[in-house]
C-alpha positions in Angstrom: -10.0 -12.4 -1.5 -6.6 -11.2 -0.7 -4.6 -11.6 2.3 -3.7 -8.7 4.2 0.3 -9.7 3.2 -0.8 -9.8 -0.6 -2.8 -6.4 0.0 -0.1 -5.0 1.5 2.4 -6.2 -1.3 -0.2 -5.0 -3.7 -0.2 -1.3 -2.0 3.0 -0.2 -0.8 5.0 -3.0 -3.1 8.1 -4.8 -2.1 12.0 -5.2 -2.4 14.2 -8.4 -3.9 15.7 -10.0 -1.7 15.4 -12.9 1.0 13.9 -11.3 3.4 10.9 -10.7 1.4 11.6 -13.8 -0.6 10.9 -12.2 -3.9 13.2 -12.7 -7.5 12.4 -9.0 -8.2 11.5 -5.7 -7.1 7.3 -4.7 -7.1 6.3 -1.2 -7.0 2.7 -1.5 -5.5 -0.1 0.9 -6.3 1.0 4.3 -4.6 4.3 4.0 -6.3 2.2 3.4 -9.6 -0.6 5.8 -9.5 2.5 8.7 -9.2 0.1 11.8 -8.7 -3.1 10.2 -9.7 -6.1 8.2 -8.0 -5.6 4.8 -6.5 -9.1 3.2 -5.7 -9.7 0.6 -3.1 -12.4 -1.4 -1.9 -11.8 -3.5 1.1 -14.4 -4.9 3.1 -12.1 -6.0 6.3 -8.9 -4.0 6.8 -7.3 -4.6 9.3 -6.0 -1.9 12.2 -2.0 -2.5 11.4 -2.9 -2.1 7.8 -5.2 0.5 8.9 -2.1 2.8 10.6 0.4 1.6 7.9 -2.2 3.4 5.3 -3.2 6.5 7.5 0.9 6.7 8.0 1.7 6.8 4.0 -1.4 9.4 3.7 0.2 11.4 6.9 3.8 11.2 5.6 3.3 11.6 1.9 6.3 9.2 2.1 6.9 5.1 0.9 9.1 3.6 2.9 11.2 0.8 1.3 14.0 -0.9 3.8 16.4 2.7 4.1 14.9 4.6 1.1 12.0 6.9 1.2 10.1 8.1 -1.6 7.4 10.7 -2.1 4.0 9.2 -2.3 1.8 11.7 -4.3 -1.3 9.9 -4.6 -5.2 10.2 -3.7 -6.8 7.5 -1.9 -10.2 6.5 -2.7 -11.7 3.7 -0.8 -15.4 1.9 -0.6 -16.9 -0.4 1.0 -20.7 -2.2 0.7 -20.7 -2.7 4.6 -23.9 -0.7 6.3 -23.1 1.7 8.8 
């Protein structure tokens, strides 16, 4: 199971540098899927991970420290959780 920190690297990717305490730049999935279909299935998402996600979809825009780049990417998600 990830944490939402490691979900979050995993999505949106992250900068080098100490703040994020990484040796090297990650491009997460949006970055990577670059006009395709990114799938997802997360049981338990949290609501700040909720907005961060309905923000990127909103925006069509990553956000990394000053920079923004276009994020051209479909989201599909699932979940085994009954409604």
């Amino acid at each position: 199971m990830l944490t939402e920190r490691l979900l979050e690297s995993e999505l949106f990717g992250h900068l080098r540098g100490p703040f994020t305490c990484a040796v090297q730049e990650h491009l997460g999935l949006f970055a990577l899927a670059g006009g395709g279909t990114a799938f997802s299935r997360r049981e338990n998402t949290t609501a700040a991970l909720q907005a961060k996600l309905l923000r990127v979809l909103e925006t069509r825009e990553l956000t990394a420290s000053a920079e923004r780049s276009p994020a051209n990417v479909r989201l599909v998600t699932a979940t085994s959780r009954a409604t």
